[in-house]
Every structure is written in structure tokens, then in C-alpha cells.
Backbone as JSON, one array per atom type, in Angstrom:
{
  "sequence": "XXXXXXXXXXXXXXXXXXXXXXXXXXXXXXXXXXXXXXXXXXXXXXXXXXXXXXXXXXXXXXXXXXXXXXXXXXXXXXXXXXXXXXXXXXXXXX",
  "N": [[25.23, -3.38, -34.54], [22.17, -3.08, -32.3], [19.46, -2.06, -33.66], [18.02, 0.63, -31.62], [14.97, 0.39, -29.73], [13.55, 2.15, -28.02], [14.49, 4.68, -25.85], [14.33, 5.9, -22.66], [14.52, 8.56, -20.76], [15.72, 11.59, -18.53], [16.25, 13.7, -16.75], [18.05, 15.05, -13.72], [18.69, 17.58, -10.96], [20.79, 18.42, -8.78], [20.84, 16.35, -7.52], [20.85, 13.3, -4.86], [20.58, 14.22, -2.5], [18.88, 16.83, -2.26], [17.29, 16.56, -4.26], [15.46, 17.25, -7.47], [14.41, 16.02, -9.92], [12.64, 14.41, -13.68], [11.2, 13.24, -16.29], [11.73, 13.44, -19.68], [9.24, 13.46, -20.74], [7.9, 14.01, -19.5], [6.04, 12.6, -17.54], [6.18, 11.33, -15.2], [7.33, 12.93, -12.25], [9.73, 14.12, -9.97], [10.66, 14.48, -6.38], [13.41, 14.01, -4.74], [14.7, 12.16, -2.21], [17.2, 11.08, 0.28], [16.87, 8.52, 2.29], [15.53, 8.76, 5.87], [16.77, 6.2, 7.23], [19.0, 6.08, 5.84], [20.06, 7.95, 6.97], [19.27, 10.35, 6.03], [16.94, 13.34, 5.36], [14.8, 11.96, 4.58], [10.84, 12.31, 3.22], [10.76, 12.28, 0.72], [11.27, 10.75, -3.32], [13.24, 8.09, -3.51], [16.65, 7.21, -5.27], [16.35, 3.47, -4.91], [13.59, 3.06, -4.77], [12.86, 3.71, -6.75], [13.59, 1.88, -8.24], [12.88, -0.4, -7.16], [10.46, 0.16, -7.96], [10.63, -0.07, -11.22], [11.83, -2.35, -11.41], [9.44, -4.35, -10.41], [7.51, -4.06, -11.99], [9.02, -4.62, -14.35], [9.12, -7.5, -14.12], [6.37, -7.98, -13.99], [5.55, -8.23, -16.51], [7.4, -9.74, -17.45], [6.07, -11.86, -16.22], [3.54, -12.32, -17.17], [4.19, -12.46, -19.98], [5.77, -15.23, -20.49], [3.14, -16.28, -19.43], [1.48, -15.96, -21.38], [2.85, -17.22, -23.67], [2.48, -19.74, -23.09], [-0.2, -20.03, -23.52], [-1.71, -19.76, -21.21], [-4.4, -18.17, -18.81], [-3.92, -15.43, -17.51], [-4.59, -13.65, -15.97], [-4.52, -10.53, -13.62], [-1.96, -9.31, -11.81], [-0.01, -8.73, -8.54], [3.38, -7.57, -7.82], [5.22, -7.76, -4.9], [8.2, -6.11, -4.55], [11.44, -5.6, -3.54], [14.09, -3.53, -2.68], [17.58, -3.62, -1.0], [19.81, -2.53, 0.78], [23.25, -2.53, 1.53], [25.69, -2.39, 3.54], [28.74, -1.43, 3.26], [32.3, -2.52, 4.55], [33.97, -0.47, 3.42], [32.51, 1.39, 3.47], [30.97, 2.03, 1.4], [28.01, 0.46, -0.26], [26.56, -2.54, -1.11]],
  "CA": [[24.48, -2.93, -33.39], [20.73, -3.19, -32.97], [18.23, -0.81, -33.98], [17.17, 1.16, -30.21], [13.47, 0.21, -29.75], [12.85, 2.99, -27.05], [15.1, 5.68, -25.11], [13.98, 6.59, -21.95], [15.14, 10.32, -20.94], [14.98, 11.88, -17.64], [16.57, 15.16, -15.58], [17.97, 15.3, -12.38], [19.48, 18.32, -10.57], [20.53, 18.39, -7.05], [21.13, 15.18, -6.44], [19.74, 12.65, -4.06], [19.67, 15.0, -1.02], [17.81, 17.77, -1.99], [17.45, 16.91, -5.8], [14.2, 16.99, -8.24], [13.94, 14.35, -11.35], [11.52, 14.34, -14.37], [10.97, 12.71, -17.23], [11.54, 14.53, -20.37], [7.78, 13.51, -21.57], [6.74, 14.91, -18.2], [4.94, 11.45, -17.03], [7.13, 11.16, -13.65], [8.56, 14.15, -12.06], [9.72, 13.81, -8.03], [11.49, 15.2, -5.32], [14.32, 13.14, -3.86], [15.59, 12.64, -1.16], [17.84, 10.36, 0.6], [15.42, 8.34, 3.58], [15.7, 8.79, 7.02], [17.19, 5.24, 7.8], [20.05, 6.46, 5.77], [20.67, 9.74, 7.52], [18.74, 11.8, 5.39], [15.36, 13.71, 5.79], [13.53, 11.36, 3.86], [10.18, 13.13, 2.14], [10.59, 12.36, -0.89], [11.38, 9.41, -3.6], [15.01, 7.93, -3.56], [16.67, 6.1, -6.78], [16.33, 2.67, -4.71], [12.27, 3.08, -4.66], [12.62, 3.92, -8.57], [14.3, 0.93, -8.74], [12.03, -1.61, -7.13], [9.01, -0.19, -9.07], [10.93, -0.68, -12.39], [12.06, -4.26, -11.18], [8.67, -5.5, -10.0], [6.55, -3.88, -13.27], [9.71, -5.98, -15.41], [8.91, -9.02, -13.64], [4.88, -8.81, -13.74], [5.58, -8.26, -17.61], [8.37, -11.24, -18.08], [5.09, -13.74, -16.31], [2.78, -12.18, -18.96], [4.68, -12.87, -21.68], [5.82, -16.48, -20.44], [1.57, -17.11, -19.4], [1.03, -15.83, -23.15], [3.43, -18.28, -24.16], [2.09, -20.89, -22.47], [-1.31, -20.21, -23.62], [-2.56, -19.62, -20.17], [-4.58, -16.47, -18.55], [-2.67, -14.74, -16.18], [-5.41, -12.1, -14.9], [-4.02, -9.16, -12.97], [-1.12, -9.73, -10.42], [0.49, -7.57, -7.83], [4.13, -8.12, -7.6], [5.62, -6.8, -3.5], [9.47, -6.12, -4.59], [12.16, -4.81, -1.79], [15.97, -3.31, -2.76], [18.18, -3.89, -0.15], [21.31, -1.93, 0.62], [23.75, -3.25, 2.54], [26.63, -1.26, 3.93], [30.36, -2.39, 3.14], [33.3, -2.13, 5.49], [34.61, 0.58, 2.39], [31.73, 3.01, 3.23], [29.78, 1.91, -0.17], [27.17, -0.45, -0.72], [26.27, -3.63, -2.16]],
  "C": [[22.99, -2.96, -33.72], [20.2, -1.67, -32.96], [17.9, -0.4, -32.19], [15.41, 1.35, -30.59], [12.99, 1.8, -29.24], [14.11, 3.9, -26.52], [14.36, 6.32, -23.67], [14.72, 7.55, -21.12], [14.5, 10.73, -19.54], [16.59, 12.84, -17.27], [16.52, 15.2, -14.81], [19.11, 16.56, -11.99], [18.99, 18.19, -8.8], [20.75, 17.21, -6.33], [20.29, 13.98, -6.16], [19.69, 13.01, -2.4], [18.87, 15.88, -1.36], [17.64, 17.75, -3.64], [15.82, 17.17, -6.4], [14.64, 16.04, -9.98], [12.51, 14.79, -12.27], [12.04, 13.87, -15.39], [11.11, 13.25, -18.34], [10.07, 14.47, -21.51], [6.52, 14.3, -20.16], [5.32, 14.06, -17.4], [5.2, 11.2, -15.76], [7.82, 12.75, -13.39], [8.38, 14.18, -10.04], [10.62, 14.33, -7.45], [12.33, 14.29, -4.6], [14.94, 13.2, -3.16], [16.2, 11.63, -0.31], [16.97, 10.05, 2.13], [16.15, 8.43, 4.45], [16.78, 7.72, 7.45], [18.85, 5.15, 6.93], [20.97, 7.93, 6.02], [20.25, 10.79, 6.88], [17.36, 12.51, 6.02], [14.34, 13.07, 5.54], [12.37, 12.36, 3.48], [10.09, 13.09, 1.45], [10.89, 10.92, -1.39], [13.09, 9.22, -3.54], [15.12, 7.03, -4.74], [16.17, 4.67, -6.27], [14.38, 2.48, -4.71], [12.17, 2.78, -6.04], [12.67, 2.55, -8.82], [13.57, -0.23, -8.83], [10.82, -1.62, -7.91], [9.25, -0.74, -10.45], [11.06, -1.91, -12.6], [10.63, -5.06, -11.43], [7.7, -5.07, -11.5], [7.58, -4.83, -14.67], [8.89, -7.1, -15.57], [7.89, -9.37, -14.41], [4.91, -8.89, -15.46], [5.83, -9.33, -18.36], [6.93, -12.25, -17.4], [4.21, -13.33, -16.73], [3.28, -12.67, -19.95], [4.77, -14.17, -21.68], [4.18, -17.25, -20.18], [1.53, -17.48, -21.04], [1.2, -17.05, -24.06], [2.91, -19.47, -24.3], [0.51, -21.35, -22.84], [-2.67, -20.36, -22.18], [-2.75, -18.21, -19.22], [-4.12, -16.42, -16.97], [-3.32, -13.93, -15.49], [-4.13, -11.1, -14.12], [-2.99, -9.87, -11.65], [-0.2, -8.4, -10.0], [1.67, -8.09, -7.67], [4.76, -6.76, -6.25], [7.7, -6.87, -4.53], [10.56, -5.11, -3.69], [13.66, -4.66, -2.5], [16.2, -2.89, -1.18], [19.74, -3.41, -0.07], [22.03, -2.09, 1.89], [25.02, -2.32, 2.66], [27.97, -1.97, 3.7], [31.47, -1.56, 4.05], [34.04, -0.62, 4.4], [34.22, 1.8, 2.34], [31.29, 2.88, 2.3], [28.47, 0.9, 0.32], [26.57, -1.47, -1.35], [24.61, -4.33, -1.91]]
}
């Protein structure tokens, strides 16, 4: 098995209707809440928000590293990224 580079650590109670979340370095800490357009109150962040920021800060990372590669400058880029939840005849989601 390999060596673990990193661990990232985080605390949620309550959920994702009326839950709260933090970080256990205390760099993120949020109130969640399931959005409006899925029957909730919305107000707050939901895991699928978490999700796209983690995705699109991956991304802008993976075309840094491949510019790097490449030997060409990459300056500053904004990456838009969208999760998409789709409803299944089962009552879940894909």
C-alpha cells in the first residue's frame, strides 16, 4: 500500500437538511441544506456545490500541471463547473 500523502478530515452533524460541516483544521465550516429545487429550504451549502468546487479546482490544477509539462504559461484560469442530478424511476439519483 502507498504511503497517504494527505488526509482530509471533516464533521458533519444533522445531515443535509438542517446539518452543519467543518473541517477539522477549521478552514471550511457551513450550514447545509438541501436547495429549494429539491424540496428543501435551501440557505445554505449542499454536498453537490462541495462537489463542483472540488471538481473544477482538480481540473484547473490537472491543466497546470499538463501546461508545466508542456513548458507553456498557463496564467490564471477560471474553470464554470455544474453537478447535475438526475432523478431515477427508483426515487435515487444518478
Amino acid at each position: 500500500m502507498a504511503k497517504t500523502l494527505y488526509t482530509a478530515e471533516a464533521q458533519v452533524t444533522g445531515g443535509r437538511d438542517e446539518g452543519h460541516g467543518k473541517t477539522s483544521d477549521g478552514a471550511l465550516e457551513v450550514d447545509l441544506r438541501v436547495p429549494s429545487e429539491m424540496g428543501g429550504d435551501g440557505g445554505g451549502t449542499n454536498p453537490e456545490q462541495l462537489f463542483a468546487v472540488g471538481y473544477a479546482s482538480c481540473f484547473e490544477s490537472a491543466l497546470k500541471v499538463m501546461a508545466r509539462r508542456q513548458r507553456v504559461e498557463s496564467g490564471d484560469a477560471t474553470i464554470d463547473s455544474k453537478v447535475h442530478l438526475h432523478p431515477t424511476q427508483a426515487g435515487g439519483f444518478e
